[in-house]
LUMLUMMAR-210273 format. One line per field, with one value per residue (C-alpha): residue in one letter; residue number from 0; x, y, z. Coordinates in steps of 0.02 Angstrom, whole numbers, always signed. Example, Ala and Ser with C-alpha at 12.3 -4.5 7.8 and 13.67 -1.06 7.14 Angstrom:
2
rest [a	s]
nr [0	1]
X [+615	+684]
Y [-225	-53]
Z [+390	+357]
This chain:
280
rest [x	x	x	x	x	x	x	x	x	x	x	x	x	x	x	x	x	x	x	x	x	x	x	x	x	x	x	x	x	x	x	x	x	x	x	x	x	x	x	x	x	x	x	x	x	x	x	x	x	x	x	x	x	x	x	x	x	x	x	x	x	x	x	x	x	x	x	x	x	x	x	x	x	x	x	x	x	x	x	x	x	x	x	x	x	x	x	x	x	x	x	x	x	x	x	x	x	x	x	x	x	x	x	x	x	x	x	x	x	x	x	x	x	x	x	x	x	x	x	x	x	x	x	x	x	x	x	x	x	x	x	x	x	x	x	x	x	x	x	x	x	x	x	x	x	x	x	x	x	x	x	x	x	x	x	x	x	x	x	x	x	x	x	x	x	x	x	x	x	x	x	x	x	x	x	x	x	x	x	x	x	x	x	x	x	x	x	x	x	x	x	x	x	x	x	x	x	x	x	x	x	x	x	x	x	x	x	x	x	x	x	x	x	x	x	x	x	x	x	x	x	x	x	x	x	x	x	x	x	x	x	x	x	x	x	x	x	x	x	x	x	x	x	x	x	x	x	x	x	x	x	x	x	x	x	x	x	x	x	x	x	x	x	x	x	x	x	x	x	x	x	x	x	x	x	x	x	x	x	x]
nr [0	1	2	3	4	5	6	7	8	9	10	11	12	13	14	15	16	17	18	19	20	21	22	23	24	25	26	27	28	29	30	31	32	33	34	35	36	37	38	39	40	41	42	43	44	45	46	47	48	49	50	51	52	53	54	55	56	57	58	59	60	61	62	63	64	65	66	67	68	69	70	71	72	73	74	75	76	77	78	79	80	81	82	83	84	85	86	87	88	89	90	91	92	93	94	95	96	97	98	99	100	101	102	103	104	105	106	107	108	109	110	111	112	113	114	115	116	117	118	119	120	121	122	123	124	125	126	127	128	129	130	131	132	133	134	135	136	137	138	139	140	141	142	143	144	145	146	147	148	149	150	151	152	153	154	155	156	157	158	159	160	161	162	163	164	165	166	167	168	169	170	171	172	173	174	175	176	177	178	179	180	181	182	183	184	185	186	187	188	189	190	191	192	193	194	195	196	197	198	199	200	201	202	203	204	205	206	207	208	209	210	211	212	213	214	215	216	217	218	219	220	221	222	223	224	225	226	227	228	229	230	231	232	233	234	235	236	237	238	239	240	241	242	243	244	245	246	247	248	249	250	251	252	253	254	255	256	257	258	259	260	261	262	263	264	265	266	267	268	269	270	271	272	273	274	275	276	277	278	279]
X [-1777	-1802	-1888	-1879	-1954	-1849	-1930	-1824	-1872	-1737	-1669	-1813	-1797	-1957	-1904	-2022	-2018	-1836	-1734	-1669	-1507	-1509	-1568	-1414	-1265	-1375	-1289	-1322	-1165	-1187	-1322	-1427	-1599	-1623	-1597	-1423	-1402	-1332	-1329	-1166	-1184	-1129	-1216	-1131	-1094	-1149	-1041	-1151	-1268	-1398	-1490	-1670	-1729	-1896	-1799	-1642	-1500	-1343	-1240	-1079	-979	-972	-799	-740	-790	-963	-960	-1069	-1106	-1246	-1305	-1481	-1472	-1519	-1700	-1709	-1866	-1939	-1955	-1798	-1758	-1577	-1557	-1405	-1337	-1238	-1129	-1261	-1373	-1481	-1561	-1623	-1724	-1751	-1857	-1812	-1906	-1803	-1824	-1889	-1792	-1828	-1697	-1654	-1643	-1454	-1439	-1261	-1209	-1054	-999	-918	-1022	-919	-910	-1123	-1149	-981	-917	-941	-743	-729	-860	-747	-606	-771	-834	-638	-633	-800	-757	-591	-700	-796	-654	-593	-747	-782	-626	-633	-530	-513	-481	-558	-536	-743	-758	-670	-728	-717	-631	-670	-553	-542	-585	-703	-860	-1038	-1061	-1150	-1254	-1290	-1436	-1468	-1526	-1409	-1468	-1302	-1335	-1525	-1489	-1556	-1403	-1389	-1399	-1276	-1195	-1061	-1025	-941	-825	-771	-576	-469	-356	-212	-302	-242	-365	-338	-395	-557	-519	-370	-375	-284	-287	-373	-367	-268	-308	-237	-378	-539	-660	-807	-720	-525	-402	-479	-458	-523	-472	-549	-584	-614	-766	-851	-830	-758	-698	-700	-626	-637	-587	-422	-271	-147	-138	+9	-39	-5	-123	-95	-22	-71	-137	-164	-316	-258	-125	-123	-181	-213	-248	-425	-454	-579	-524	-639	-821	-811	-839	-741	-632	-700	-693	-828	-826	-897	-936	-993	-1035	-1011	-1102	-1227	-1195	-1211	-1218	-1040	-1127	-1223	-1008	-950	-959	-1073	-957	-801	-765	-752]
Y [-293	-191	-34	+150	+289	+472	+635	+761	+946	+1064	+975	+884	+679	+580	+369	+221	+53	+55	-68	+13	-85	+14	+163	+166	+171	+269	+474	+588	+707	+846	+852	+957	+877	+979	+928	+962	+908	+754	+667	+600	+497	+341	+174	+40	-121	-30	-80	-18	+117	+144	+298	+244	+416	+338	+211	+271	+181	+249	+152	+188	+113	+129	+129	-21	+117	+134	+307	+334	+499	+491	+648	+697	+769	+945	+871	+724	+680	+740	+564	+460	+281	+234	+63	+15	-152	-255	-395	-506	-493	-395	-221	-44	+72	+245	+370	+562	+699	+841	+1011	+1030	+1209	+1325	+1375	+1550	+1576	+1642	+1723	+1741	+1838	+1857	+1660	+1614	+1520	+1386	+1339	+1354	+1232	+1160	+1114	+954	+913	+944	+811	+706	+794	+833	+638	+598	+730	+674	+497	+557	+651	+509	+391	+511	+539	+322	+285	+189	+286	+195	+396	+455	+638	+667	+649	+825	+1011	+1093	+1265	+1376	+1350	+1522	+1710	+1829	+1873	+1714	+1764	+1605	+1462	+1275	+1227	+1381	+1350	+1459	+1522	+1556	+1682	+1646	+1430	+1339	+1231	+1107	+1177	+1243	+1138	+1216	+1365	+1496	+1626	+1781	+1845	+1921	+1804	+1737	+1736	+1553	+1405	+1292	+1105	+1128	+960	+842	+706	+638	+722	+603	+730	+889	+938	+1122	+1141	+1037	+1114	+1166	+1176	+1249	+1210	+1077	+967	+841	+814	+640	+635	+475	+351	+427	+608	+737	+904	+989	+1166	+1230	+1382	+1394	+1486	+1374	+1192	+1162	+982	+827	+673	+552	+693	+687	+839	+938	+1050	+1222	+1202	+1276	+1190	+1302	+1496	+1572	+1608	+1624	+1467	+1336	+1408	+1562	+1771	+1798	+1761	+1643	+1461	+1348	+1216	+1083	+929	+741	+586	+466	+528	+643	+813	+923	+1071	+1153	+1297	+1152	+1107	+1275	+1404	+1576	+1690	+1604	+1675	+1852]
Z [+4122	+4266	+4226	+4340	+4299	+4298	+4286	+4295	+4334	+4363	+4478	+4556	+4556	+4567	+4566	+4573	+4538	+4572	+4678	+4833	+4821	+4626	+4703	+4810	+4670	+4561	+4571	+4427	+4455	+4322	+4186	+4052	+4044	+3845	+3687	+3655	+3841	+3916	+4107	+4178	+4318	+4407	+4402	+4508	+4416	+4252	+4075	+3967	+3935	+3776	+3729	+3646	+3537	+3448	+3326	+3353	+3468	+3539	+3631	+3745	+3861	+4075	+4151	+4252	+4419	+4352	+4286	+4118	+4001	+3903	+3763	+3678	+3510	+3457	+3379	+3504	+3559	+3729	+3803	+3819	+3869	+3944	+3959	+4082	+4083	+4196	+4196	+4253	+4086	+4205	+4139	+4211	+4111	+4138	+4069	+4052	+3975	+3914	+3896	+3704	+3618	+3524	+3389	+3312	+3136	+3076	+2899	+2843	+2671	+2578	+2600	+2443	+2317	+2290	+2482	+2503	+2356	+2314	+2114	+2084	+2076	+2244	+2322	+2312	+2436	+2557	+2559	+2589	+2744	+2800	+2833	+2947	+3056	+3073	+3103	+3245	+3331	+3356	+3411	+3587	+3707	+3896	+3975	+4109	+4039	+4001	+4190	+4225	+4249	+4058	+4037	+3895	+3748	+3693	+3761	+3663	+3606	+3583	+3380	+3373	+3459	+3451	+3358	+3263	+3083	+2958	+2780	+2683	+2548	+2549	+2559	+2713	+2759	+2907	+3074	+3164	+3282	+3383	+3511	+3425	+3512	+3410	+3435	+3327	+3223	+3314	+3477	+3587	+3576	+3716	+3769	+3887	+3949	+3930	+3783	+3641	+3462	+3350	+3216	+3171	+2977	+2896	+2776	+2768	+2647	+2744	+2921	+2883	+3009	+3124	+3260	+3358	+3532	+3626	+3804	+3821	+3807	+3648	+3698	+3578	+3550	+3388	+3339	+3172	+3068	+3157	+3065	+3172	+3238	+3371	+3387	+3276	+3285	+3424	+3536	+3713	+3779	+3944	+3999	+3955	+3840	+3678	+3542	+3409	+3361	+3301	+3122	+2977	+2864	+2772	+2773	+2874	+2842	+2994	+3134	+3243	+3336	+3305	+3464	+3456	+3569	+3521	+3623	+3462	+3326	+3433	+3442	+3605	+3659	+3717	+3812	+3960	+3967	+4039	+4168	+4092	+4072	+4055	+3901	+3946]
């Protein structure tokens, strides 16, 4: 394996021990070096690209051109190998040290009881609607659509940020994971980037009206709480059309979209995706 060394700062790139030839078809074209964060890049000759976080692996696929997207969890750790490798057996490792966050604290009242620690007849619905999100978000998807510019899905007010840890009526629950935007019910929710719906669901417990919306080589959209869905599963869809309408279903107090975005199973931070501002 050959090994390089990345230390990123802003946007300051220090290399060594690298290959010039390497060095060449190396690019990093957009990236958030942060937890939440993620690089996207191209690596010539590249079909393969792993994420090392202590014991933890993530693996995803390059496209036949090269191009690769790789994302850091919201508690990954500071230091992070990528491992790219090549048709020829042959390996580069990186190393990239991220920005480490700090999180803010969210106490919500008022949630119904039943939806902060749910009756025992329904964990069986919420295991069920657990393993479709799942399915949808590991589904291998040959699109190119990850490699675009992402618009804002809907307009209105930030009433919430990634990685913030929520206490529902006085209960420390999982942190939170997606952008939310704030608009009054009925308000349009559009596709930030173009994709395939993997999953469009009325009413999931916890998360309401959902869907998922893939962009191609493990990279996700999800949008929760919505009062509408104008999209069936398998439905091809563009940037900017409609997909759905803000609302407060599932687990919510009030109306809102909860956007999320996942390479795999690792969950990122929509706000590194968009332009400040775009919202408004």
């Amino acid at each position: 394996m050959r090994y390089f060394r990345l230390i990123f700062a802003f946007i300051t790139i220090i290399v060594t021990s690298l290959p010039l030839a390497a060095l060449a078809s190396y690019v990093v074209e957009s990236q958030a070096l942060a937890q939440g964060g993620f690089i996207k890049g191209k690596f010539n000759g590249c079909v393969e690209v792993t994420v090392v976080d202590g014991d933890k692996k993530y693996v995803g696929k390059c496209t036949p051109q090269g191009n690769f997207l790789v994302g850091f969890g919201r508690d990954a750790q500071v230091v992070q190998k990528i491992i790219f490798s090549f048709a020829d057996k042959q390996d580069y490792m990186a190393v990239v040290e991220l920005e480490q966050r700090q999180y803010k604290t969210d106490r919500v009242n008022g949630v119904p009881q039943k939806t902060v620690s749910p009756p025992k007849e329904v964990l069986d619905r919420i295991k069920g609607e657990n393993e479709q999100i799942w399915l949808a978000r590991n589904k291998h998807t040959d699109s190119f659509d990850f490699l675009s510019e992402f618009i804002w899905p809907a307009k209105g007010r930030i009433s919430g940020v990634y990685g913030s840890q929520r206490i529902f009526n006085g209960v420390p629950k999982r942190p939170h994971f997606g952008l939310d935007v704030a608009a009054p019910k009925g308000t349009p929710v559009v596709a930030p980037a173009s994709g395939i719906i993997r999953l469009a669901h009325k009413d999931m417990f916890y998360s309401g009206g959902t869907i998922i919306l893939d962009h191609g080589y493990g990279i996700t959209s999800t949008f929760i709480h919505l009062s509408k869905l104008d999209v069936i599963e398998g439905q091809q869809v563009k940037q900017g059309e409609k997909i759905g309408e803000i609302g407060k279903s599932g687990r919510a107090t009030g109306n809102h979209l909860d956007w999320r975005i996942n390479w795999k199973n690792v969950r990122l931070d929509p706000a590194f995706w968009v332009k400040a501002g775009g919202n408004e």
